[in-house]
N, C-alpha and C positions, 0 to 999 in steps of 0.2 A: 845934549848927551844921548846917546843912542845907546838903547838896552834892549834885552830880551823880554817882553813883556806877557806875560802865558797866564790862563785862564785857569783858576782851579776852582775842582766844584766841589765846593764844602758842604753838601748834601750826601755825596758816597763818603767823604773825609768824616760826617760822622758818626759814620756806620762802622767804622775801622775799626776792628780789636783793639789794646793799647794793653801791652804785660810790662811794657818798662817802669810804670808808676806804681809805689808799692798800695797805693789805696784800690785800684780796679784790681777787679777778680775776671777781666775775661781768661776763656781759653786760648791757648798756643795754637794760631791754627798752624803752623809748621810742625808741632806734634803729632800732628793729628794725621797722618799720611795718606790714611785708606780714605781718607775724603777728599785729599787735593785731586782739582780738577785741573785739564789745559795741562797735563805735563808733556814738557817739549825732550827732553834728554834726561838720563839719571846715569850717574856713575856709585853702586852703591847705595850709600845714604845720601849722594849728593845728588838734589836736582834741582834742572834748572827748567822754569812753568809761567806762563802768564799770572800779572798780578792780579788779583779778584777783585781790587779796588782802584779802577784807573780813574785818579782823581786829577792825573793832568789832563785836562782838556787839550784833543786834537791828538792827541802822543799816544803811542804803542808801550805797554810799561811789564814789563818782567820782573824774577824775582830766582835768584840763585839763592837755596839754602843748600847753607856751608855744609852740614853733617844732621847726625839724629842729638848728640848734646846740644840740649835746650842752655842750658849753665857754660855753653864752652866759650873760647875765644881764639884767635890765631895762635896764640903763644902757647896753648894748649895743643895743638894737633903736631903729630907725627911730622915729618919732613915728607914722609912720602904723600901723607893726606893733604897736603898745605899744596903741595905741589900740584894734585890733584885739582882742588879748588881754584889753583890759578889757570892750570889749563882749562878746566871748564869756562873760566867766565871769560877771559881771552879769546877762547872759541868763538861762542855768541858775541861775544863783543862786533869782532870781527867778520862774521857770517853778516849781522846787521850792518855794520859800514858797509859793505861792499855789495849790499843785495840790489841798490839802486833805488829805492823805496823810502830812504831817509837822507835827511840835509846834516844829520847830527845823533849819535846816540851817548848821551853818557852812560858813564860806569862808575858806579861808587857803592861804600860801605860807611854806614851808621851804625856806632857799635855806644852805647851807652845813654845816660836819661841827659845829654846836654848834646845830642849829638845830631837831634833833630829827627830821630826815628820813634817807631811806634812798640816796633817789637822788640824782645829780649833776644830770641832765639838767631843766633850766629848765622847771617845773610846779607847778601849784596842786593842789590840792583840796576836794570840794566831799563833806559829809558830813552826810545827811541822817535825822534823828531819828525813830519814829513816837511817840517819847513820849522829852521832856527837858524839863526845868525853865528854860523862856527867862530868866525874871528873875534866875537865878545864873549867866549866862555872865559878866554884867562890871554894874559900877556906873558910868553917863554921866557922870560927871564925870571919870573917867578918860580921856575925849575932851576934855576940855575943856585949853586953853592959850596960850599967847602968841603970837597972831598973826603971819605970816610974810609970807600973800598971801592976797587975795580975787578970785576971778574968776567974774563970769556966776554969783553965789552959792555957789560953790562956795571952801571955806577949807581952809590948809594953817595948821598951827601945833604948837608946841614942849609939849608933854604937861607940866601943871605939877601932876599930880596922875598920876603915871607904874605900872604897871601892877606892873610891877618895878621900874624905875628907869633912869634915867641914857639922855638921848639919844632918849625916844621922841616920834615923830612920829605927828601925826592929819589927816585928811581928810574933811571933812564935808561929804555932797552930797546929793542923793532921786537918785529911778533917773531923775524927770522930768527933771534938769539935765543940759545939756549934757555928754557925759562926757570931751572933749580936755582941760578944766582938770584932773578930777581923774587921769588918765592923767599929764598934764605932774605936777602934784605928786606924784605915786605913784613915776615915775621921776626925780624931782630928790631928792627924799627917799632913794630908795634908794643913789643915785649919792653923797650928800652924808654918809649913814652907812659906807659900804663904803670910799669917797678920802678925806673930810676929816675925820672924825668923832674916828678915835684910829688910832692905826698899825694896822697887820695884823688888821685887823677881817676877818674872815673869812664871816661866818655873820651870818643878821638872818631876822625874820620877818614875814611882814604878816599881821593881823587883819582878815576883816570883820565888822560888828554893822550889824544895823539895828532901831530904834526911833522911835515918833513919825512916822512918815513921812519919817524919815532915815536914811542910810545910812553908813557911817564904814570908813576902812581906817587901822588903828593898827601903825603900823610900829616895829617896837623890834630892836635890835641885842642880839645874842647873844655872851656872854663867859661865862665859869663864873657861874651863878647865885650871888648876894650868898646867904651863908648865914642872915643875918639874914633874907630871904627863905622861902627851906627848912623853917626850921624852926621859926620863927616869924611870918611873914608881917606882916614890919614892910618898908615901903618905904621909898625914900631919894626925895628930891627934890635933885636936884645944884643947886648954885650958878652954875652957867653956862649957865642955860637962856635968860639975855640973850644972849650972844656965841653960841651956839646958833642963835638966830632971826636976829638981825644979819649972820652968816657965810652961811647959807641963803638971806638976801635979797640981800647982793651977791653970792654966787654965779652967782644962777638967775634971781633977779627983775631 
């Protein structure tokens, strides 16, 4: 079986602030502004800066914070703010693919205490490779699903070939498409896992990929990983991924 196999050094790992756990008292260093170092771009409150803690060994690792609310989340910000955050990390996203210096950069968001993150404060991450195996981050049909909404070519729809399982959302756009649509689905999606999805959802992650001259943000809700998953890497496909899609369109659409 051929994987990605990456070095992390759990020496800087635990040096790392942690405000998601309600027992630690560190500080927010994202609050903290007039201290952050390495800042690379800011639009307002939003910047985007090398990480302080590159705990992947060999990788170049960043770190987009979304705004100055420590307490916020997508579903919270403005259309125009939300908008804003997408173009920023899009940007860099893309500035790094194309600089010729990397085999791979992902792009994601950890937003809650199951979600795999350390911090509370509303931020992405942008983590760039000089050497990974692109074709084992993910298999495209895992994007692939029951259509929700189409806008200006840009699609939201119900994962029916789910990464882990149950509840995940995809977004397929180029960098050339307008980006208000996939902003609007990025934060309807997030809003519709975290209020409607299942009670006290707490925790979700967003995915980006890009392939073919497409680009995709797969968003999945965080619960105790299905052990059928763990340790076996069998997925589930749930049975309500109709009422799923139908609940999402009269919600939003």
């Amino acid at each position: 079986m051929e994987i990605n196999l990456i070095k992390f050094d759990t020496t800087i790992g635990r040096t790392k602030p942690v405000t998601l756990i309600d027992d630690r008292h560190d500080a927010c260093p994202f609050c903290d502004v007039e201290h952050l170092t390495d800042i690379i771009d800011t639009d307002d409150d939003i910047i985007f800066l090398k990480n302080k803690y590159n705990v992947v060994v060999g990788a170049d690792q960043f770190v987009l914070i979304e705004g100055r609310e420590c307490g916020a989340d997508m579903p919270d910000y403005s259309r125009e703010h939300m908008i804003r955050v997408l173009t920023m990390g899009l940007k860099h996203w893309r500035r790094l693919l194309e600089c010729g210096r990397y085999d791979e950069v992902l792009f994601f968001k950890n937003f809650g205490p199951l979600s795999g993150g350390t911090i509370k404060h509303p931020h992405m991450q942008l983590v760039a490779f000089p050497e990974l195996r692109a074709e084992l981050l993910f298999d495209p049909i895992e994007l692939n699903g029951l259509v929700v909404e189409r806008r200006d070519g840009v699609e939201l729809n119900v994962s029916t070939c789910p990464r882990i399982g149950f509840g995940e959302l995809n977004v397929i756009s180029t960098f050339e498409l307008p980006i208000d649509p996939m902003a609007e689905f990025i934060q309807a999606g997030v809003h519709y896992l975290m209020h409607h999805f299942r009670k006290n959802m707490t925790s979700y992650n967003i995915f980006f990929y890009h392939r073919d001259e497409k680009i995709y943000a797969k968003m999945i809700p965080r619960f105790a990983t299905s052990p059928y998953f763990v340790g076996y890497n069998i997925r589930f496909r749930p049975n309500n991924l109709e009422r799923i899609a139908s609940e999402l369109k009269a919600f939003y659409f």
